[in-house]
C-alpha positions in Angstrom: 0.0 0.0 0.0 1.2 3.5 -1.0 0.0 6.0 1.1 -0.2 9.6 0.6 2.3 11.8 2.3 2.9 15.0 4.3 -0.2 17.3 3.9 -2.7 14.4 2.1 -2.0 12.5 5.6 -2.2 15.6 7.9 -5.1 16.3 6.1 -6.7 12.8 6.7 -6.4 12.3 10.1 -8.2 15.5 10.8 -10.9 14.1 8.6 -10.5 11.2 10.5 -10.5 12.6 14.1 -14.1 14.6 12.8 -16.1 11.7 11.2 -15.8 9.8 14.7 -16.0 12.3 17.0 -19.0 13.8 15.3 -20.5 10.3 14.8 -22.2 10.4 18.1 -23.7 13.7 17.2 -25.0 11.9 14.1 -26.4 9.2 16.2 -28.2 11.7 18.3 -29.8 13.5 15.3 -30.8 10.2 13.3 -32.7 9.2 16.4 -34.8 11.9 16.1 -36.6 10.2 13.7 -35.4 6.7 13.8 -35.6 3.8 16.4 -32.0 2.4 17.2 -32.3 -0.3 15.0 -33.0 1.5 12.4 -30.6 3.5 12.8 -28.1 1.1 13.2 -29.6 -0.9 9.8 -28.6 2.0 7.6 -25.4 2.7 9.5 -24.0 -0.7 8.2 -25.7 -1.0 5.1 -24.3 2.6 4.3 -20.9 1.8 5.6 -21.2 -1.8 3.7 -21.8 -0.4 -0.1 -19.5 2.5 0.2 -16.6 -0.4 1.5 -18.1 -2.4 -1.8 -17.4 0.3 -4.0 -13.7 1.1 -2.4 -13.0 -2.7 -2.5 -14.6 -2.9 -6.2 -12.5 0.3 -7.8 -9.7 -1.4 -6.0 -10.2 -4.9 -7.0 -8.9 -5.8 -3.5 -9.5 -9.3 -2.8 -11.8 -11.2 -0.9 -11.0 -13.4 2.0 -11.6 -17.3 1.3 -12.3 -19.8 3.4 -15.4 -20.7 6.0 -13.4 -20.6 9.2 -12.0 -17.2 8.3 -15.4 -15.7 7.6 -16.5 -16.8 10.2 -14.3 -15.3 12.7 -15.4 -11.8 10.1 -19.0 -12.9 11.6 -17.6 -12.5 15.4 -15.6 -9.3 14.6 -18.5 -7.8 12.8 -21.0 -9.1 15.5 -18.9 -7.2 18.4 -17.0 -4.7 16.1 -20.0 -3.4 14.7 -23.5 -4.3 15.5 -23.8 -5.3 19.0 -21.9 -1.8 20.0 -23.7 0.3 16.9 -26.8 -1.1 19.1 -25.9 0.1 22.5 -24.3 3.2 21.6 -27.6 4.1 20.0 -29.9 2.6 22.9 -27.6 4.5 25.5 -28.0 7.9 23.3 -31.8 8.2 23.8 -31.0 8.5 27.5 -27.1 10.5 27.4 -26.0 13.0 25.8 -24.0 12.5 22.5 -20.8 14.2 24.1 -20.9 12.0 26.7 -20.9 8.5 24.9 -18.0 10.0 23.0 -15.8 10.3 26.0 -16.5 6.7 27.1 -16.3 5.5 23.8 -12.6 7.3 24.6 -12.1 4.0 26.7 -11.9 1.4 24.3 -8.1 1.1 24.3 -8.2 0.5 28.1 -10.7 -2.1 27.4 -8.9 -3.8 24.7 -5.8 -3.8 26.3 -7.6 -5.5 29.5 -8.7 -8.0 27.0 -6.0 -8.8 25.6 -4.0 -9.4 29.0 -7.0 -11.8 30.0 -7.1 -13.5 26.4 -3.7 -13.8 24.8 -1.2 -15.7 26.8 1.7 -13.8 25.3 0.3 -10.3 26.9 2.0 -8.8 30.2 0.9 -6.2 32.7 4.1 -3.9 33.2 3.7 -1.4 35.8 3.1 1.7 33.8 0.6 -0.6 32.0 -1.0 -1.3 35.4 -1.1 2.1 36.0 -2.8 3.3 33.1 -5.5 0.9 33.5 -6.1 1.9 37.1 -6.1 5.9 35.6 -8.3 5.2 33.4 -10.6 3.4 35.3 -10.7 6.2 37.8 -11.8 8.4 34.8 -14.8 6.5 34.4 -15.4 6.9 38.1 -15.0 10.5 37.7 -17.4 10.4 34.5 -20.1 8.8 36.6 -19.2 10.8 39.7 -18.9 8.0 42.1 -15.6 9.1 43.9 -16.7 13.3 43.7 -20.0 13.0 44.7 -21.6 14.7 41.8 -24.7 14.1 40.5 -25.2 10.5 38.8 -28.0 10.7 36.7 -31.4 8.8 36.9 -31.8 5.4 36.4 -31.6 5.5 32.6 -28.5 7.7 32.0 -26.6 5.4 34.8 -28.3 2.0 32.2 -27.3 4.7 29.2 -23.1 4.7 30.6 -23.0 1.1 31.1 -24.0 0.6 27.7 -21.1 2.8 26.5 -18.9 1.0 28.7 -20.2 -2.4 27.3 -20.0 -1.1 23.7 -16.4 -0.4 24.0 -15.6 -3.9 25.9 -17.1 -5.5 23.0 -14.4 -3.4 20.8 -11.6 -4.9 22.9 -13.1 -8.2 22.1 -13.4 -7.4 18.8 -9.9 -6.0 18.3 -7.9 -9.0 20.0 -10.5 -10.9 17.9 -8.6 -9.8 14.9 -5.2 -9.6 16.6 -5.5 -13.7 17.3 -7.0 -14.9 14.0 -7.3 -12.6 11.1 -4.2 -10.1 11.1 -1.5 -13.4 11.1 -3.0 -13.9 7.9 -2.3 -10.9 6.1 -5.7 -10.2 4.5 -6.2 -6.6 2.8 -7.2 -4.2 5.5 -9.9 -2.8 3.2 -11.4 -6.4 2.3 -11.3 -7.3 5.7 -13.5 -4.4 6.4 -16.1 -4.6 3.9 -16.5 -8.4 5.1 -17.5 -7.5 9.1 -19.2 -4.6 7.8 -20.8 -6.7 5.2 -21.8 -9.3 7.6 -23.0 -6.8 10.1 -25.4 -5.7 7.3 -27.0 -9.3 6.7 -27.2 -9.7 10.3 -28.9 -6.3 10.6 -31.4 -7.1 7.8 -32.0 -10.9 8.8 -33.3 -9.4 12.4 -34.9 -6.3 11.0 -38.4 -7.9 10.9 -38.2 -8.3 14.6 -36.7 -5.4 15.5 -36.5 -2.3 13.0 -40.5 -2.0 12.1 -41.0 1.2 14.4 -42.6 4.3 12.5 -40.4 6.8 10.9 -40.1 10.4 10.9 -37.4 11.4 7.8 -36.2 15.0 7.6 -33.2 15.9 5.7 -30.9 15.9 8.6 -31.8 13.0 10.1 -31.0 11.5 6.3 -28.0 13.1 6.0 -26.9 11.9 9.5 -27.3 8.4 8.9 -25.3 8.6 5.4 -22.8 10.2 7.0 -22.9 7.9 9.9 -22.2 5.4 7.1 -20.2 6.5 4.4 -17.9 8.3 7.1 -17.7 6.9 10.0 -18.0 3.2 9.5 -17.1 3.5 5.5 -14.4 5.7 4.4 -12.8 6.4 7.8 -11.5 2.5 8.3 -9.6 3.2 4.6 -8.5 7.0 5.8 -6.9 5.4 9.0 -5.3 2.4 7.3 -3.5 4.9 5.2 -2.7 6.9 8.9 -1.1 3.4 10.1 0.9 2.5 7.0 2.2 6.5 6.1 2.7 7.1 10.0 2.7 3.8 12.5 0.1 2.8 14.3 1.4 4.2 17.4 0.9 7.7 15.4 -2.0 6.8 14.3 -4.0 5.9 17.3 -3.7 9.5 18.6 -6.8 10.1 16.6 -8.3 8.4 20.0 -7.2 11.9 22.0 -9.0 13.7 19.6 -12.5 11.9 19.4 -14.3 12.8 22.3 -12.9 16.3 22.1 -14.7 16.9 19.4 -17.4 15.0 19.9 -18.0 17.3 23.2 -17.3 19.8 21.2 -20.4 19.3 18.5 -22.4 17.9 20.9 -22.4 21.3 22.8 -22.4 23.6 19.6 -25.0 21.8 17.5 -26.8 20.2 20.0 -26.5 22.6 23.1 -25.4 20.3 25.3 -24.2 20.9 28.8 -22.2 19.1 31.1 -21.3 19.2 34.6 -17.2 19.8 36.0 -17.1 16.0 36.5 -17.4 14.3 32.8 -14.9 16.6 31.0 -12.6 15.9 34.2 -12.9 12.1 34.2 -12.4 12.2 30.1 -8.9 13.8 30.7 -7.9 11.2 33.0 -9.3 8.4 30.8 -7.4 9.9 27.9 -4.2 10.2 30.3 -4.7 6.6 31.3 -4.8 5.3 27.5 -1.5 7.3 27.2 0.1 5.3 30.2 -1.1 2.3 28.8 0.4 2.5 25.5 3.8 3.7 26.2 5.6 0.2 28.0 4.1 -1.5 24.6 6.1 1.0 22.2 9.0 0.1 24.7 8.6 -3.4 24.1 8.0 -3.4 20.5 11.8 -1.8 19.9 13.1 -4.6 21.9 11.3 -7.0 20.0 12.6 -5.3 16.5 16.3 -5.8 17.8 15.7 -9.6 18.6 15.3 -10.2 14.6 12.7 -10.9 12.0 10.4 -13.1 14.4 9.9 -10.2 16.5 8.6 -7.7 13.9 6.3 -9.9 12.3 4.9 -10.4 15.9 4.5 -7.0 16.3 2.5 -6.5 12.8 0.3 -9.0 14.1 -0.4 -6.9 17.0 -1.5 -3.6 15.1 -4.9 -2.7 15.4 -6.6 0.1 15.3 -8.7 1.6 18.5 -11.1 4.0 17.2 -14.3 2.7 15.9 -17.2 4.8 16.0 
């Protein structure tokens, strides 16, 4: 893959950094007029033919075999519709700024995960410190340790759902890290298959669940497209092209910049307020994810200077954090 360079990348991950922070500002608008499933059902169908088309004008090709598309079916069951499903359910009862800076916890997540799950996975001390940072963020979010005001009952149900959206991205992510990225499969094929999936899933259970009334206005329209063709279509290929021009320890800042601006449109476009606690408990989640990732880039070099084994190892463990 040749990707672009200097301004063309700059220019990408800023793109990149707004389609998922602002796509919980176009969850909140699309339920305005949709139910969750439905809103979810256009999300991956949108995000599925746009993926088509790149993997079409591309003629990238398709995975092969039935045990690797099935492990697509797990990662696009907990990469993409079981989380699409609670970040929308949890957004009729939170505000969209506020799912964006838990959704700021899915590298803590998927690093826990991957300690429990993969054998070869250690917890150094700064890694063990990041986690218990971050965690203390949530706190913070919730305002268990401050005393500040909780919520009712269905924001409280609303941030666990966040918080269960973005464990099922760790799952998802070590997922790929244990059986699909030793194989070497195209990034962008691999994403048009879970997306793809997602999408027959989605329409298999849409009789059951996607039949509520509708109420379409353009921006609820033009929220789910861009929901879509931005966030869960074009911004997998924009930040494939971050990883391969820059690293993916480069790369993976984009996760700083999410729920900044998703605060940031949720309060402009959508007036929301917040009290002292959430923005408080974001920093220290985003400080956390920092603390967690720095004894891996330690341990990568190593690796590179113990030979060709190592490296490949380490390819295997790229993966990128921020799905939205």
């Amino acid at each position: 893959m040749n990707p672009p360079s200097g301004a063309g990348l700059v220019l990408r991950f800023a793109v990149l950094a707004l389609a998922w922070g602002c796509s919980f500002l176009f969850i909140k608008v699309a339920l305005e007029g949709l139910s969750p499933s439905q809103v979810v059902l256009g999300r991956v169908l949108i995000g599925a033919v746009t993926l088509a088309l790149v993997v079409s004008a591309g003629r990238v090709p398709l995975p092969r075999g039935g045990r690797v598309w099935g492990h697509l079916l797990v990662i696009g069951l907990f990469l993409c519709v079981i989380p699409f499903m609670l970040f929308a359910v949890a957004e009729t009862s939170i505000a969209s700024g506020l799912a964006s800076i838990y959704n700021a916890t899915t590298p803590l997540l998927t690093a826990l995960v991957a300690i429990l799950a993969l054998p070869g996975e250690r917890l150094s001390r700064r890694a063990g410190a990041g986690l218990a940072v971050g965690f203390l963020g949530v706190l913070v979010v919730v305002g268990i340790p401050v005393g500040a005001q909780a919520g009712d009952d269905a924001s409280l149900a609303g941030q666990l759902m966040c918080l269960g959206a973005t464990a099922c991205y760790g799952i998802g992510f070590v997922w790929i890290r244990r059986f699909i990225s030793p194989l070497g499969l195209p990034a962008a094929s691999v994403a048009f298959a879970q997306v793809g999936l997602a999408a027959v899933v989605a329409l298999v259970v849409a009789p059951f669940t996607a039949l509520q009334p509708m109420s379409l206005n353009l921006p609820v329209v033009l929220s789910v497209i861009a929901l879509g063709a931005l966030s869960t279509g074009l911004a997998y290929i924009w930040n494939t092209e971050i990883v391969a021009g820059w690293g993916a320890t480069s790369a993976a800042s984009v996760t700083y910049l999410t729920p900044v601006v998703g605060v940031v449109a949720g309060v402009l476009v959508l007036g929301e307020t917040f009290s002292w606690n959430q923005p408080a408990g974001g920093v220290l989640v985003v400080l956390g994810v920092v603390l967690t990732k720095m004894p891996l880039r330690r341990i990568s070099r190593r690796r590179r200077a113990q030979g060709p084994d190592a490296g490949r190892e380490q390819m295997r463990g790229r993966s990128g954090y921020g799905v939205q």
